[in-house]
N, CA, C and O of each residue as an XYZ file, in Angstrom:
680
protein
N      -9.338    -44.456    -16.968
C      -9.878    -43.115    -16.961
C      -9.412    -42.342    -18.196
O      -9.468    -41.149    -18.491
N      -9.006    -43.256    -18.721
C      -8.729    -42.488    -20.584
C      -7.267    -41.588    -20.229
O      -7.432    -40.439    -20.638
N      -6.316    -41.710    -19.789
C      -5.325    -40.791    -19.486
C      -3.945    -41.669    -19.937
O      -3.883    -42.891    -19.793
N      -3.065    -41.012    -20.392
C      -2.051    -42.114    -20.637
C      -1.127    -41.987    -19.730
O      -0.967    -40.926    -19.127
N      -0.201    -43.346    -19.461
C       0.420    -43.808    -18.315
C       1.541    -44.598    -19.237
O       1.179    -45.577    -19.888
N       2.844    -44.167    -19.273
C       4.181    -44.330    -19.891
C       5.177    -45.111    -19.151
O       5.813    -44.479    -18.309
N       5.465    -46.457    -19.304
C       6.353    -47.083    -18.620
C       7.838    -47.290    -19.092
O       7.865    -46.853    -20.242
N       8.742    -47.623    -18.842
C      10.031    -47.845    -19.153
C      10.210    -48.988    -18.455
O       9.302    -49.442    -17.757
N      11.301    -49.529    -18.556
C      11.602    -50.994    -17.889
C      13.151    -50.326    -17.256
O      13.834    -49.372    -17.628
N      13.263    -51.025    -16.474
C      14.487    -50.968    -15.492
C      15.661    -51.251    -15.970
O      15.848    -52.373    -16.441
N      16.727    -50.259    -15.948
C      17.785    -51.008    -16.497
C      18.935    -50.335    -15.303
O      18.966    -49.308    -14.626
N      20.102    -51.904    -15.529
C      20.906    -51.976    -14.519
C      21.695    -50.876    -14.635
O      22.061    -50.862    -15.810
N      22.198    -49.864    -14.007
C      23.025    -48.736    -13.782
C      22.386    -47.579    -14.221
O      23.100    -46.678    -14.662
N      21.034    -47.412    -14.180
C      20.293    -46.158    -14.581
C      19.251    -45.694    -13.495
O      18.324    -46.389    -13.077
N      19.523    -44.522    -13.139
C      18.235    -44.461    -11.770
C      17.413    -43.484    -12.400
O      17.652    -42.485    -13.078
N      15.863    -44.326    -11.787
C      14.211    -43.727    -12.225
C      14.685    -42.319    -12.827
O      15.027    -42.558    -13.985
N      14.843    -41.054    -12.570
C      14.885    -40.286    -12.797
C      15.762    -39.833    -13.837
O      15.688    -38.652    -14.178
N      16.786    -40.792    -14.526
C      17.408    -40.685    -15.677
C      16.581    -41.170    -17.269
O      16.696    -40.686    -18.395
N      15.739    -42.323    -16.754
C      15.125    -42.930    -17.415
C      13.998    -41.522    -18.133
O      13.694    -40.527    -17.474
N      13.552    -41.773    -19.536
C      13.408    -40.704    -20.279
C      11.201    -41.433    -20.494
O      10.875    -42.447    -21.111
N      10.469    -40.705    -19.940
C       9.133    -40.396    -20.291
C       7.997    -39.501    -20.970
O       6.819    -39.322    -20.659
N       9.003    -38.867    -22.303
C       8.576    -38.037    -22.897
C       7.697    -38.409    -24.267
O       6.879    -37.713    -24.868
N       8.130    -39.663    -24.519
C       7.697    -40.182    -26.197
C       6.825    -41.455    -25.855
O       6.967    -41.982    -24.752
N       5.852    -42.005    -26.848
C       5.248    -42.752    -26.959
C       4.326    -43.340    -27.919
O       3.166    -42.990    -28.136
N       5.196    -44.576    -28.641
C       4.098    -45.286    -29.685
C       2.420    -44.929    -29.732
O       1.535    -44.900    -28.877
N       2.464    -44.727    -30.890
C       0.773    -44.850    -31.405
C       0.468    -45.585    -32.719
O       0.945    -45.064    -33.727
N      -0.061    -46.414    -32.834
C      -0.980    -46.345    -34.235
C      -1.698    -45.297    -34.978
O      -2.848    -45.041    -34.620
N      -1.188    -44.671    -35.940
C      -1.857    -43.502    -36.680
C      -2.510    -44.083    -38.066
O      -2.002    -45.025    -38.674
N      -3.652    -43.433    -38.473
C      -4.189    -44.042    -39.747
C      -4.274    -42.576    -40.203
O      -4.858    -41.668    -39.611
N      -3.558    -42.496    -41.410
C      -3.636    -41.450    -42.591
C      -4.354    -41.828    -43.780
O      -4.135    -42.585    -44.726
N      -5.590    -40.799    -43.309
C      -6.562    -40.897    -44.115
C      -6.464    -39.425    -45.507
O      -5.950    -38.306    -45.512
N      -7.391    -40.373    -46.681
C      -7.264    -39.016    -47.499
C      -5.859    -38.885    -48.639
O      -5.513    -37.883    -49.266
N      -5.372    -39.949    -48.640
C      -4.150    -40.251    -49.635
C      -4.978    -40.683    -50.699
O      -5.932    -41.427    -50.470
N      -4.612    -40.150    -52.244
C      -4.195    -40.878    -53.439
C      -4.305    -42.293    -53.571
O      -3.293    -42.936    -53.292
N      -5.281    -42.887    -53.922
C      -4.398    -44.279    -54.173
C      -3.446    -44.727    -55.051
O      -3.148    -45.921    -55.085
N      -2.676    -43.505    -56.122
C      -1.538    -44.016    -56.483
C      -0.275    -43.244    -55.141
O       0.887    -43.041    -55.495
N      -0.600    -43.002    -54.101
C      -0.058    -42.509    -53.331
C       0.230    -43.381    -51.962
O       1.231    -43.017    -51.346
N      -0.603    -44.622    -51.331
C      -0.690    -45.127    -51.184
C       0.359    -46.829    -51.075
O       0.024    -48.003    -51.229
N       1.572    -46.221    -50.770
C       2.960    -47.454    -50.910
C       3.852    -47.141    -49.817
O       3.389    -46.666    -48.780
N       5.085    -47.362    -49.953
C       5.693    -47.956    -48.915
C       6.375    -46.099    -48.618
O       6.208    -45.511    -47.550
N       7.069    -45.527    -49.759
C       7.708    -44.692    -50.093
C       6.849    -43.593    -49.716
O       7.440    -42.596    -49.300
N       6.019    -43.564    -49.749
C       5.232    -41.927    -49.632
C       5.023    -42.624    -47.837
O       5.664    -41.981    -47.005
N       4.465    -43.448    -47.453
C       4.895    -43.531    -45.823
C       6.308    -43.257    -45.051
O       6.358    -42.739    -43.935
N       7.284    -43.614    -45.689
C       8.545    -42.826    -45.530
C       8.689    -41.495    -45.372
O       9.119    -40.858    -44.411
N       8.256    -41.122    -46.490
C       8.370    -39.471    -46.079
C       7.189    -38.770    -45.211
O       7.343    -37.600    -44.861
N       6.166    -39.387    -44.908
C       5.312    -39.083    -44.060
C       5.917    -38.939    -42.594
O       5.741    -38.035    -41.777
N       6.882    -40.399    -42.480
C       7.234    -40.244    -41.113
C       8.083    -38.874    -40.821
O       8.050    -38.543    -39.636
N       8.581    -38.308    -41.390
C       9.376    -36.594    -41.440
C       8.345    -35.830    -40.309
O       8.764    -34.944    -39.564
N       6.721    -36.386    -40.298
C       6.349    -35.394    -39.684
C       5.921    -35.892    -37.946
O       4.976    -35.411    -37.321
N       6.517    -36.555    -37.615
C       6.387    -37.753    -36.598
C       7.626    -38.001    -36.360
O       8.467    -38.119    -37.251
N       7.939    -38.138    -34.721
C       8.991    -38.299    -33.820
C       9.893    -39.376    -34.636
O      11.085    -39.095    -34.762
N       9.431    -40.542    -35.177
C      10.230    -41.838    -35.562
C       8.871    -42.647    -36.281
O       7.730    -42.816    -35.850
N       9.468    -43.025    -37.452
C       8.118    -43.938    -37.750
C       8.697    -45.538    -37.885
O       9.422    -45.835    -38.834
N       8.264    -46.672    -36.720
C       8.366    -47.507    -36.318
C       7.935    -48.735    -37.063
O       8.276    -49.905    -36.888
N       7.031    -48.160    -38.012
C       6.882    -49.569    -38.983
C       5.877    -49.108    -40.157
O       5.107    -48.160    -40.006
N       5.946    -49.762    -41.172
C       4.012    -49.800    -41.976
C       3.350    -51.032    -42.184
O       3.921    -52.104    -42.384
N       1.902    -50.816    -42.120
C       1.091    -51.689    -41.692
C       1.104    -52.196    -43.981
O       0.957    -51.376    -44.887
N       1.264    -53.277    -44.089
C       1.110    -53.403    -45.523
C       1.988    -54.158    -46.245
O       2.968    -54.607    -45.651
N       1.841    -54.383    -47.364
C       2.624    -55.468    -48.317
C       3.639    -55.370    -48.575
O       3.579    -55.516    -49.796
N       4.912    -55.177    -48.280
C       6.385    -55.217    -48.821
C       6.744    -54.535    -50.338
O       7.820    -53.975    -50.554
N       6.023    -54.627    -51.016
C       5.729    -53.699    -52.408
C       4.881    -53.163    -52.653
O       4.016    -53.143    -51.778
N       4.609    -52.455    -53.880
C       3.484    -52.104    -54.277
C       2.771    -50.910    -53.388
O       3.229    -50.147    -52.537
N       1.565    -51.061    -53.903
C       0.148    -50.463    -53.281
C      -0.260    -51.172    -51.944
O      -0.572    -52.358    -51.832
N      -0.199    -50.166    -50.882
C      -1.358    -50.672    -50.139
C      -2.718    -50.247    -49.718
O      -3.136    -49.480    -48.850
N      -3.482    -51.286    -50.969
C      -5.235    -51.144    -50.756
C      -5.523    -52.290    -50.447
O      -5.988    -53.137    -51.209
N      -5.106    -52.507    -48.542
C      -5.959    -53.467    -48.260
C      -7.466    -52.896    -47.655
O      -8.501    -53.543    -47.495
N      -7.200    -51.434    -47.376
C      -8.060    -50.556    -46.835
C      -7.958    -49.111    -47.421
O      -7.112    -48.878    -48.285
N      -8.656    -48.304    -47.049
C      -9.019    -46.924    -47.295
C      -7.898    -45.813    -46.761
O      -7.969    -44.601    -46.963
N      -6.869    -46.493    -46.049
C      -5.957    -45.726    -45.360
C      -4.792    -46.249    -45.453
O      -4.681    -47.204    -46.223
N      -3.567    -45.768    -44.683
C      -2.496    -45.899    -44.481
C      -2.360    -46.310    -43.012
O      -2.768    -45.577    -42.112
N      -1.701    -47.654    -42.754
C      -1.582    -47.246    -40.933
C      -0.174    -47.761    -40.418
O       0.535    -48.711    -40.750
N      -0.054    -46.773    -39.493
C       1.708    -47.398    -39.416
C       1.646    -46.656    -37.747
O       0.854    -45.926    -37.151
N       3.018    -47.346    -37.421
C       3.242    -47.696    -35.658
C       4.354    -46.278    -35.631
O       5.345    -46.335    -36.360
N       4.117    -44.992    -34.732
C       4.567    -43.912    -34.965
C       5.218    -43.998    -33.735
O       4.957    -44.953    -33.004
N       6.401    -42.756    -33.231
C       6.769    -42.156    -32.377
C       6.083    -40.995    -31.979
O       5.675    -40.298    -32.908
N       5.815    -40.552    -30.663
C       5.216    -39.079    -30.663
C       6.156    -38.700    -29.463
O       6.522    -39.347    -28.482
N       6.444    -37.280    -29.938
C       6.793    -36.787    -28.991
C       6.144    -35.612    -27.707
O       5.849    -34.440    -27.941
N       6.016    -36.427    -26.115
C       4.768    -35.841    -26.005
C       4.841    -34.555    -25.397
O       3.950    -34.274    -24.595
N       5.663    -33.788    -25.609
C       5.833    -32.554    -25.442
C       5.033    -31.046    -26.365
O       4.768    -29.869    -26.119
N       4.909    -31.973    -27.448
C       4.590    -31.128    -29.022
C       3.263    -31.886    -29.229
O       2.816    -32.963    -28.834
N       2.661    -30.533    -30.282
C       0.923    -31.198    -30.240
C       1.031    -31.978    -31.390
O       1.919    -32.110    -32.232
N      -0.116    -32.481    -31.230
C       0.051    -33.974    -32.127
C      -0.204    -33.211    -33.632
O      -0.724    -32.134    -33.925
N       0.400    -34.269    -34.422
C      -0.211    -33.504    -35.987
C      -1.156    -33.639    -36.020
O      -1.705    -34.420    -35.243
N      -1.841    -32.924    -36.966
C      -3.272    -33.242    -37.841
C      -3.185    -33.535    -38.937
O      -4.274    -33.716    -39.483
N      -2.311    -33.674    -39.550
C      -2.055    -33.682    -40.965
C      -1.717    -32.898    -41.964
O      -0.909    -32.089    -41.510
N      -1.866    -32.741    -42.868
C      -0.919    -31.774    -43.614
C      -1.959    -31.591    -45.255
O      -3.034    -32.189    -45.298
N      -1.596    -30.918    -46.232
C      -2.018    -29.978    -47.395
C      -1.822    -31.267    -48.260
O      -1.384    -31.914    -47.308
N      -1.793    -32.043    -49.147
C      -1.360    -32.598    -50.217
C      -1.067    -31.899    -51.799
O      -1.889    -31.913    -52.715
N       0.105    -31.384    -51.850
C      -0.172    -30.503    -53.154
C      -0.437    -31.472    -54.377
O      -0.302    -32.687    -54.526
N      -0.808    -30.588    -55.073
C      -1.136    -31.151    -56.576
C      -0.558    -30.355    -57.443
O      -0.657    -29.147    -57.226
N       0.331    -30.902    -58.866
C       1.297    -30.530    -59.463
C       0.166    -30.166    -60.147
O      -0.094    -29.001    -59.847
N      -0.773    -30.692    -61.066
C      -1.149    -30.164    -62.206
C      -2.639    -29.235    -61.980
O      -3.422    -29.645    -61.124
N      -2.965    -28.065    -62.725
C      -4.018    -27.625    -62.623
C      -5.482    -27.985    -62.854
O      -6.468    -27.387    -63.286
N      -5.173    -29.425    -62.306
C      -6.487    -30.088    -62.894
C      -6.850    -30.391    -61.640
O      -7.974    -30.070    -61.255
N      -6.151    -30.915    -60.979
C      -6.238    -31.283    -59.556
C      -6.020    -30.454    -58.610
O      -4.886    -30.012    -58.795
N      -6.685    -29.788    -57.283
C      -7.177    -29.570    -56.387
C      -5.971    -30.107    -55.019
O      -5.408    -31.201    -55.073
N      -5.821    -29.432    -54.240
C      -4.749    -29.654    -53.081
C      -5.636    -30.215    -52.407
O      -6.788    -29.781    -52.388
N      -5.070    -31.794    -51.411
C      -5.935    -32.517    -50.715
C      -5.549    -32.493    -49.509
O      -4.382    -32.852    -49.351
N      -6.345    -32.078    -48.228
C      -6.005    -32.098    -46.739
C      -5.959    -33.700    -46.468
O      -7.006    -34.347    -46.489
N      -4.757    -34.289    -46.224
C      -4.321    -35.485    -45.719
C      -4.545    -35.458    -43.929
O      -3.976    -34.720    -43.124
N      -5.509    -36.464    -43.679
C      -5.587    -36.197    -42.382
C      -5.044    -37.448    -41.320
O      -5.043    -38.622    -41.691
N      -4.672    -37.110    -40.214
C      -4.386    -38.284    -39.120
C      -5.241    -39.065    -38.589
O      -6.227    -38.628    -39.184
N      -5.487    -39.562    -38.192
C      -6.213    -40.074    -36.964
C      -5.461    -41.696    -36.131
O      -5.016    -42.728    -36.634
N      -5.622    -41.229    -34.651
C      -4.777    -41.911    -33.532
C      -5.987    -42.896    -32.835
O      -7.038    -42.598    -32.268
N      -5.356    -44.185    -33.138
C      -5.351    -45.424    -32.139
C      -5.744    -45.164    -30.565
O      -4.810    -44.740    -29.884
N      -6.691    -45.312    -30.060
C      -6.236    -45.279    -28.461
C      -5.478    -44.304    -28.263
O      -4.316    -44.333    -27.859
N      -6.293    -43.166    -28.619
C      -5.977    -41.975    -28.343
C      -6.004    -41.701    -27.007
O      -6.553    -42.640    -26.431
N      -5.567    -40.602    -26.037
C      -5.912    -40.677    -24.340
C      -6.656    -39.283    -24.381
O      -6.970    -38.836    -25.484
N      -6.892    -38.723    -23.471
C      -7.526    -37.520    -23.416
C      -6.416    -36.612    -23.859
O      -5.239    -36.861    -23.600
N      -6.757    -35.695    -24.441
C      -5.392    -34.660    -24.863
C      -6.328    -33.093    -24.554
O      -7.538    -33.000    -24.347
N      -5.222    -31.894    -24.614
C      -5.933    -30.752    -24.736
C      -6.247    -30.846    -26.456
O      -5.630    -31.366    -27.386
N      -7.742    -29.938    -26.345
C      -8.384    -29.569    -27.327
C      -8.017    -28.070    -28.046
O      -8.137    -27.725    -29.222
N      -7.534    -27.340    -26.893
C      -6.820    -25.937    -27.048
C      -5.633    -26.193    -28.331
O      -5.840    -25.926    -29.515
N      -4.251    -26.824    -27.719
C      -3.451    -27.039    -28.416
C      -2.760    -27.938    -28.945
O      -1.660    -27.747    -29.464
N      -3.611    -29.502    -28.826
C      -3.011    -30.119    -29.091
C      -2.006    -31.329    -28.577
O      -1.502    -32.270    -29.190
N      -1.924    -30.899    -27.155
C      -0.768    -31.918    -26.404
C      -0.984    -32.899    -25.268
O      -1.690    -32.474    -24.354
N      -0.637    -33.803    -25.183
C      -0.625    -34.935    -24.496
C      -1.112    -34.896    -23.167
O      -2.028    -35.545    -22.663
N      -0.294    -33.958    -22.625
C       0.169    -33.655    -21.100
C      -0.755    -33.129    -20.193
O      -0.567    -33.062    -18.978
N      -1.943    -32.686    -20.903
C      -3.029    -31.582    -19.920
C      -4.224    -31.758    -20.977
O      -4.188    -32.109    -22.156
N      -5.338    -31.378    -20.113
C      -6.457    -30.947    -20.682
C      -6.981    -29.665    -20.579
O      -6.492    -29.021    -19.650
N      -8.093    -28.908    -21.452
C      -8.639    -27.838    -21.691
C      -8.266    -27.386    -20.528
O      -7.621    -26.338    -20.540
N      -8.538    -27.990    -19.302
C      -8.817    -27.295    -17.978
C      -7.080    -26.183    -17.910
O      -6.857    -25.015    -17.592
N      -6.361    -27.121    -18.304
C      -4.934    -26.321    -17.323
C      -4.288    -25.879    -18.798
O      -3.082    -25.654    -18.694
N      -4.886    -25.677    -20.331
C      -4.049    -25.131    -21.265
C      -3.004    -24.067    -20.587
O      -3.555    -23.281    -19.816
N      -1.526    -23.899    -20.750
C      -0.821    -22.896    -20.701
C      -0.149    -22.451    -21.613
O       0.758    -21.672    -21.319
N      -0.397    -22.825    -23.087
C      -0.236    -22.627    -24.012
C      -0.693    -21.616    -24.980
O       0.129    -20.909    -25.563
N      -2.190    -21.490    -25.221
C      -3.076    -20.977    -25.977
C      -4.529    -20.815    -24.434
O      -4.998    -21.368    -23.439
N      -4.616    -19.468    -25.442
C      -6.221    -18.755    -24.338
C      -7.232    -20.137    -24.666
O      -6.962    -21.211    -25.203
N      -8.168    -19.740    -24.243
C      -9.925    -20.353    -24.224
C     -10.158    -20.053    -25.466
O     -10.253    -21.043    -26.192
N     -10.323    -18.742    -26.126
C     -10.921    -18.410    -26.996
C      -9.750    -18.894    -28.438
O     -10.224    -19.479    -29.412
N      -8.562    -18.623    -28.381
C      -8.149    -19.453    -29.763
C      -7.879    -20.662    -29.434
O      -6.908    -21.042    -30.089
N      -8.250    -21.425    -28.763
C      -8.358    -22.566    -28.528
C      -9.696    -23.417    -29.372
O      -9.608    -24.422    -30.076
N     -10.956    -22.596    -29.004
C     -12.091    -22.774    -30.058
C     -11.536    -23.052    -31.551
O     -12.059    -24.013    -32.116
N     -10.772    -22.501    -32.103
C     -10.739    -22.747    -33.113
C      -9.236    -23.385    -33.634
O      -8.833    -23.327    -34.796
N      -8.628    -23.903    -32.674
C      -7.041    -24.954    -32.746
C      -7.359    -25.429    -33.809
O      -6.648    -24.875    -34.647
N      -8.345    -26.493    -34.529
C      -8.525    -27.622    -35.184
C      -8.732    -29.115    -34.702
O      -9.328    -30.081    -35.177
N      -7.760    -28.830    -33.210
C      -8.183    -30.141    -32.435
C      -9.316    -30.677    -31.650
O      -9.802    -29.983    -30.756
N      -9.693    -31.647    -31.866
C     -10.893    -32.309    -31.006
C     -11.090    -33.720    -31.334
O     -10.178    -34.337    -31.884
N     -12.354    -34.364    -31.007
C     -12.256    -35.598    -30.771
C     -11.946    -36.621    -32.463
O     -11.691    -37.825    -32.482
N     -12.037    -35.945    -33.398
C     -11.645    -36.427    -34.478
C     -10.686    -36.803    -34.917
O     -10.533    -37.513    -35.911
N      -9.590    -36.178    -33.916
C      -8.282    -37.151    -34.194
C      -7.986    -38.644    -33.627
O      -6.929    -39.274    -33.652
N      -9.554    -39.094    -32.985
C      -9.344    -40.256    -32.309
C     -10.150    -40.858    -33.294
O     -11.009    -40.249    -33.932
N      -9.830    -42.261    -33.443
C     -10.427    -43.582    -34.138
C     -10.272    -44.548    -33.235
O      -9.664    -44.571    -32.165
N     -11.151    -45.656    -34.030
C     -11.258    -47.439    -33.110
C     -10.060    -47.551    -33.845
O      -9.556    -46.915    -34.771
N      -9.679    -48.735    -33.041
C      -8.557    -49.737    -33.510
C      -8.920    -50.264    -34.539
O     -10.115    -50.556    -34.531
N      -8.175    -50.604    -35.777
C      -8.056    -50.924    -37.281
C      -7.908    -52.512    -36.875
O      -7.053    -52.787    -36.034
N      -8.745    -53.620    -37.467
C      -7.884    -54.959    -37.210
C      -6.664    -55.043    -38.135
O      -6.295    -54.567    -39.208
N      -6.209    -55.906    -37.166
C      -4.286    -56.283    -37.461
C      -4.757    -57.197    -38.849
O      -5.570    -58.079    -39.127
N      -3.498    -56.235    -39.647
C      -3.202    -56.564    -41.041
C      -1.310    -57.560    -41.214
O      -0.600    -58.155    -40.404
N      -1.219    -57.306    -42.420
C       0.061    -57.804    -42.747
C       1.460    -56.501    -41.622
O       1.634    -55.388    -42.119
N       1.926    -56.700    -40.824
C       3.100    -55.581    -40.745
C       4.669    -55.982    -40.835
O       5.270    -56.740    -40.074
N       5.117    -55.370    -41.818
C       6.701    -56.086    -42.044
C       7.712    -55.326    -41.447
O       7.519    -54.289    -40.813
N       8.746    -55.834    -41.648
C      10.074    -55.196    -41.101
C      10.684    -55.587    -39.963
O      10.779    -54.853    -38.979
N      11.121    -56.727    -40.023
C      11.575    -57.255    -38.767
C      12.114    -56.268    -37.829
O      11.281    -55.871    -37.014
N      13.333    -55.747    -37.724
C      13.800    -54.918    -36.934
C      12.693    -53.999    -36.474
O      12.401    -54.176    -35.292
N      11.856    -52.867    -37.231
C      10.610    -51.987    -36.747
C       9.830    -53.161    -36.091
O       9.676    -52.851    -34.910
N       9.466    -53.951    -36.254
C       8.281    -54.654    -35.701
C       8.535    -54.911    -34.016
O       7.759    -54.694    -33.085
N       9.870    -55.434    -34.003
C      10.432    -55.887    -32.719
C      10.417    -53.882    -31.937
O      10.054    -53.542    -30.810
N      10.631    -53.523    -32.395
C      10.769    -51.807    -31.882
C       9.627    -51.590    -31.359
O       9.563    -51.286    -30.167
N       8.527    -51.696    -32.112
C       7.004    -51.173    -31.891
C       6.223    -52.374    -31.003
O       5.125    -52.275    -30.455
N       7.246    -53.695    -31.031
C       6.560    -54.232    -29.955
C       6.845    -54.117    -28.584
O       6.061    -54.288    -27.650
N       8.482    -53.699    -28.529
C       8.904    -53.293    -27.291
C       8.586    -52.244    -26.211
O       8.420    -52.165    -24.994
N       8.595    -51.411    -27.419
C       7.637    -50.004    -27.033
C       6.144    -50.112    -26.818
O       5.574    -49.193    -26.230
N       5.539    -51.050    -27.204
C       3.870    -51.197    -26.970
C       4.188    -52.035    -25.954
O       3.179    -52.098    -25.253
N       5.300    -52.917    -25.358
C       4.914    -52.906    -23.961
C       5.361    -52.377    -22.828
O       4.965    -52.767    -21.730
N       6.511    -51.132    -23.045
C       6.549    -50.089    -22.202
C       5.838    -48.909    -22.003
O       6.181    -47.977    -21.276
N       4.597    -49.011    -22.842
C       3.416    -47.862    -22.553
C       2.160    -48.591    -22.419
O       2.028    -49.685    -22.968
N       1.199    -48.045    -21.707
C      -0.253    -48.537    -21.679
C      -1.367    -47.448    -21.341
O      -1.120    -46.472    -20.633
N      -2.385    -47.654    -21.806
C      -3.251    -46.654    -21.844
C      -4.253    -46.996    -20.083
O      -4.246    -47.990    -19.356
N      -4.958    -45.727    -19.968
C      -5.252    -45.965    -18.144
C      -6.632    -45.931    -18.426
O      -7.452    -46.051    -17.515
């Protein structure tokens, strides 16, 4: 029913209610980068705007133009509305500031009002009806699944796989 459903696994001396269901892996594709912008390093500092960034989808050096985007295995925290992305400045007056945008994997239903995980339009308690119209959020922060590319980093990889199987979409 398109809603997301957050699992944890059991661990010995911790009861259900200690166990923490607030965060949850996504695949994000950042669209709208530079392609000299486009590497390992400018995904680094991307993750600053994201709970934990869990891996990047791409070549160990260099550029990655295996595609039109950036895609990497994120943390969200689902308390806070999801990003949309952010301004790209431009140093020189030749160039034009570029809106770098997100877009989420198996996205679940989210509010359109403000942004967050937890509720839809119906129960916003965040933001009215009417500035809600104009949040920025809606169905555009959702995309299809990207096919599986190169993803490195042993340690992140094992993270984002652990975590992709303590969450599942409903």
């Amino acid at each position: 029913m398109n809603h997301l459903l957050v699992l944890q696994p059991l661990q010995d001396g911790i009861a259900v209610n200690e166990l923490e269901f607030s965060k949850c892996p996504f695949w994000v594709q950042i669209h709208g980068l530079p392609c000299e912008k486009m590497n390992r390093a400018n995904a680094i500092k991307i993750r600053q705007r994201f709970e934990k960034l869990l891996g990047v989808e791409g070549a160990a050096e260099g550029l990655f133009l295996n595609r039109s985007f950036l895609r990497g295995r994120v943390e969200i925290n689902l308390s806070n509305p999801l990003p949309r992305g952010f301004w790209l400045r431009r140093q020189t007056s030749a160039g034009r500031d570029r809106w770098v945008s997100y877009k989420f994997e198996k996205l679940p239903d989210y509010c359109y009002a403000c942004g967050r995980l937890d509720h839809d339009n119906r129960e916003c308690k965040f933001i009215s009806g009417e500035e809600g119209i104009n949040s920025g959020y809606g169905p555009d922060l959702r995309t299809g699944r990207a096919r599986k590319l190169l993803f490195h980093g042993k340690p992140i990889d094992q993270l984002a796989d652990e975590a992709e199987f303590r969450t599942g979409s409903v």
